[in-house]
C-alpha positions as CSV (number, residue, x, y, z in Angstrom):
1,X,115.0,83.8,129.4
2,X,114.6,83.0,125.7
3,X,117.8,82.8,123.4
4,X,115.9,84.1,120.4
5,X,116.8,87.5,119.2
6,X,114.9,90.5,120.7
7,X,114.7,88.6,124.1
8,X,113.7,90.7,126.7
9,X,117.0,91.6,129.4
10,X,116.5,90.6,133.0
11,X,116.3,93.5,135.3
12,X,113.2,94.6,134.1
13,X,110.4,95.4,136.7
14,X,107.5,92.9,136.9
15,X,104.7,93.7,135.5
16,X,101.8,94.4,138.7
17,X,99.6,91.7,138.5
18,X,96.1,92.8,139.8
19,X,93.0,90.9,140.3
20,X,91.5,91.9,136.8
21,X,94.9,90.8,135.0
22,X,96.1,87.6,137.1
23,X,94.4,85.2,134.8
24,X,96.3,86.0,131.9
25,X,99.5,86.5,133.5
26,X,98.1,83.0,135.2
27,X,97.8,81.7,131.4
28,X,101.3,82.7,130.4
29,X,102.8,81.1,133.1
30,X,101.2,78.4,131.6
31,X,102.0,78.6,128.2
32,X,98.6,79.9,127.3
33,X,97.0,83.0,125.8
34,X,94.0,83.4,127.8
35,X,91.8,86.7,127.2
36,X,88.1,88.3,127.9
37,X,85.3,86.6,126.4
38,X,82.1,88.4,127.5
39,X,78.9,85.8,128.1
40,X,76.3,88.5,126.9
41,X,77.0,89.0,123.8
42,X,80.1,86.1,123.0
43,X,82.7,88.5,122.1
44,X,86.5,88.7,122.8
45,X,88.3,91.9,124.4
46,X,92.1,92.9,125.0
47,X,93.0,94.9,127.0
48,X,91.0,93.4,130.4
49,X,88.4,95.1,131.9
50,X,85.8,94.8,134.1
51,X,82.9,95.5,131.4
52,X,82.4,94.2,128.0
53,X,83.6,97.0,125.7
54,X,80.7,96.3,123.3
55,X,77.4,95.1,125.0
56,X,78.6,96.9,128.8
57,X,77.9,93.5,130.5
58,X,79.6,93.0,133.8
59,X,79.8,88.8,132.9
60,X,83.2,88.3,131.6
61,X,85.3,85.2,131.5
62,X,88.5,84.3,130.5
63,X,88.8,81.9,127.4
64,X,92.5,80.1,126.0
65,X,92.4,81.5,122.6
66,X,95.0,80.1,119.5
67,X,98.5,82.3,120.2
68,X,98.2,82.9,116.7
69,X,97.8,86.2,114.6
70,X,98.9,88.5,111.9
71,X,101.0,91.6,112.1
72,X,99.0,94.5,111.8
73,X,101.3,97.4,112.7
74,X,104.7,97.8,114.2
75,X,107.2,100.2,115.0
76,X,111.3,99.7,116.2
77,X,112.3,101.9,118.9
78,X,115.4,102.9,119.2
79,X,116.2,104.6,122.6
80,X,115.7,102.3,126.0
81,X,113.0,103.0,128.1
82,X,114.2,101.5,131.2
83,X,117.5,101.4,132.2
84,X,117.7,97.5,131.9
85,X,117.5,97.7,128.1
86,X,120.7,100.1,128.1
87,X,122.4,99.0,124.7
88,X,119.6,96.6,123.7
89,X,118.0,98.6,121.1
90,X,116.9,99.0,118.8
91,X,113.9,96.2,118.9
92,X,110.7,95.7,117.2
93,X,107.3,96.0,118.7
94,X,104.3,94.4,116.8
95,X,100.4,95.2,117.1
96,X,99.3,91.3,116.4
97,X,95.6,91.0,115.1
98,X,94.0,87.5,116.6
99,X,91.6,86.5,114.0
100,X,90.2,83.9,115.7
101,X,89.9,85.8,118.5
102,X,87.1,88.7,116.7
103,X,90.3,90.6,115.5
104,X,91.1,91.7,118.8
105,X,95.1,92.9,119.1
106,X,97.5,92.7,121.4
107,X,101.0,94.4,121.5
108,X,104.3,92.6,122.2
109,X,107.5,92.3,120.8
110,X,108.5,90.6,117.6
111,X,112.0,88.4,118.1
112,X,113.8,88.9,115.2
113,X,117.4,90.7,114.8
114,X,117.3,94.8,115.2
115,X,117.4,95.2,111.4
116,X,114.6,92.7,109.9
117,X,112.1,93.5,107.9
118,X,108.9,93.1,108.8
119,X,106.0,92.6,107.3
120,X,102.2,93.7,107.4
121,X,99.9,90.8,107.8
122,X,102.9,88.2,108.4
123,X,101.4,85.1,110.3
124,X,102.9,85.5,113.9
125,X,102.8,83.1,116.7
126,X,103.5,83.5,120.4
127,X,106.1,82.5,122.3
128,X,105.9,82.6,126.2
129,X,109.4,84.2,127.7
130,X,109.7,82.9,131.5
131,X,111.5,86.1,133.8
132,X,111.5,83.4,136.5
133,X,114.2,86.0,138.3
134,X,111.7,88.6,138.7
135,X,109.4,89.0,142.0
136,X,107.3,87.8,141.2
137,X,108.2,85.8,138.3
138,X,106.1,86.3,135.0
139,X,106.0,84.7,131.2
140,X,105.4,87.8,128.9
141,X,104.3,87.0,125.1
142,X,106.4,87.4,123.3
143,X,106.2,86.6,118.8
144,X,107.6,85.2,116.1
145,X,107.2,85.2,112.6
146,X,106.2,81.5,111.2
147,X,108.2,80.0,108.9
């Protein structure tokens, strides 16, 4: 597990990783952020699916895109929603826009102390938190402000 602040606790159950999702849990494990790219029409898409969200073609492949972005939203809960992050709020969750990625955004959680500010459009970049513990173990993406 990561050192940095907002670290994820252990005890938290895996996340189920399906046939449509393995390549980008695959990708984390990795160190990569790997998403959708659909070969109709060339566009990216997050969250995975089985049809391109803009042209409806089933010919989707998965593409290592920068694990950079900007902040475009966030919010800092407060109360745990699992008992495994009992006394770890409160954190910050970011909505990250991947510009070169056709904007597409991804949620995941900013590591920065409980009481940082954050701000909107902050350049971001991912870091990839191993839960080698878990069965089966998984990287989540986590992010970071730059600089």
């Amino acid at each position: 597990m990561s050192s940095s602040p907002g670290a994820l606790p252990a005890g938290l159950p895996a996340p189920a990783i399906e046939p449509l999702t393995k390549p980008y849990w695959d990708g984390t494990r990795a160190g990569r952020l790997v998403i959708q790219r659909c070969r109709g029409c060339g566009k990216h898409q997050w969250g995975p699916e089985w049809v391109c969200h803009r042209c409806h073609s089933f010919d989707l492949a998965w593409e290592e895109v920068a694990p950079r972005g900007r902040i475009w939203s966030w919010q800092r809960p407060h109360h745990p929603v699992h008992p495994a992050l009992n006394g770890f709020g409160p954190y910050t969750i970011v909505l990250v826009e991947l510009p070169q990625a056709d904007g597409v955004r991804m949620v995941g959680n900013l590591l920065c102390p409980p009481d940082a500010p954050v701000t909107i459009g902050a350049e971001v970049e991912a870091v990839f938190e191993p839960h080698d513990a878990a069965d089966p173990p998984y990287t989540l993406v986590q992010w970071r402000v730059v600089g």
